[in-house]
C-alpha positions in Angstrom: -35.9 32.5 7.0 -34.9 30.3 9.9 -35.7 27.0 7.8 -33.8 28.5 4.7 -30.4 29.2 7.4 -30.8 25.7 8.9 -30.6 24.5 5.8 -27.5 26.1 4.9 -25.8 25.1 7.5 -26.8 21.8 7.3 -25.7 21.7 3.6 -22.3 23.3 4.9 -21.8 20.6 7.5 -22.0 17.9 5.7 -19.9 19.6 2.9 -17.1 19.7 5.4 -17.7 16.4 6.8 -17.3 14.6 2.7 -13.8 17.3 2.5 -12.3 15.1 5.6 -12.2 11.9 3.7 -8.9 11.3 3.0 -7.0 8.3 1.1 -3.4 7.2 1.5 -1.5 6.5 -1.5 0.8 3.8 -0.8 3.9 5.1 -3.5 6.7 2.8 -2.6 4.3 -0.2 -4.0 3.5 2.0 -7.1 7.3 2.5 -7.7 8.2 -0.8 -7.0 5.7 -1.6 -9.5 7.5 0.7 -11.8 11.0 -0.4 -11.3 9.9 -4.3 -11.5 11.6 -5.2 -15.0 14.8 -3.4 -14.4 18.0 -5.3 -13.8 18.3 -6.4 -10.6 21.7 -7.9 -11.1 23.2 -4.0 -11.9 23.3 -3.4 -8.1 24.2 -5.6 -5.8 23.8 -3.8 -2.9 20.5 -4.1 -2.5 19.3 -0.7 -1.8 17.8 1.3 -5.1 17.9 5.2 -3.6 15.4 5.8 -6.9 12.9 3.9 -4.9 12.5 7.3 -2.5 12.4 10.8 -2.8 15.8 12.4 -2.3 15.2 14.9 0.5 18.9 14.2 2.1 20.1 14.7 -2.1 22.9 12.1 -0.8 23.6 11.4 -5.2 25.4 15.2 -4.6 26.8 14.9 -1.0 30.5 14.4 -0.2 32.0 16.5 -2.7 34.4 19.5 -2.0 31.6 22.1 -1.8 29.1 19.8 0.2 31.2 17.7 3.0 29.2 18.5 6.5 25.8 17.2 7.5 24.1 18.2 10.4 22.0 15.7 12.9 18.7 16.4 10.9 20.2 15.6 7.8 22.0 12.2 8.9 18.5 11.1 10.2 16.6 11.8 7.0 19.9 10.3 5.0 19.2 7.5 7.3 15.4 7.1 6.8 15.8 7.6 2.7 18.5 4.4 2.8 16.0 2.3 5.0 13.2 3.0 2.7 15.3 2.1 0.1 16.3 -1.0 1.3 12.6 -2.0 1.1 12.8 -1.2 5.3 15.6 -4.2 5.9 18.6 -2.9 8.0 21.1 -1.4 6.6 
């Protein structure tokens, strides 16, 4: 009986030690990848706000219903824009 629990939780273990391994996805290179045979001479700005995800939603901001932004939103507004600059300053 003891051999048959030991073995259990042995089998456990290193179940939960294989569910740890983790992998980054990088997807600013997949998209990038993605957007490569657009345009580039349609914006001139140099900042593609496709290239991130939208968390600030700055396409629907500054309209009569939607005019005030709080600390936590500028930041994230900020972020999204530096991302989508390809991290060059803005």
């Amino acid at each position: 009986m003891k051999k048959i629990l030991l073995r259990a939780c042995l089998l456990l273990a290193c179940a939960t030690i294989n569910a740890q391994v983790t992998y980054t996805l990088d997807t600013l290179t997949n998209v990038d990848s993605l957007i490569a045979p657009l345009n580039k001479e349609s914006f001139t700005s140099g900042v593609l706000y496709d290239r991130v995800v939208p968390i600030a939603n700055l396409t629907s901001f500054n309209t009569a219903t939607n005019n005030v932004s709080s600390l936590p939103h500028f930041e994230q507004a900020l972020y999204e824009l530096y991302r989508a600059a390809k991290k060059n300053q803005i």
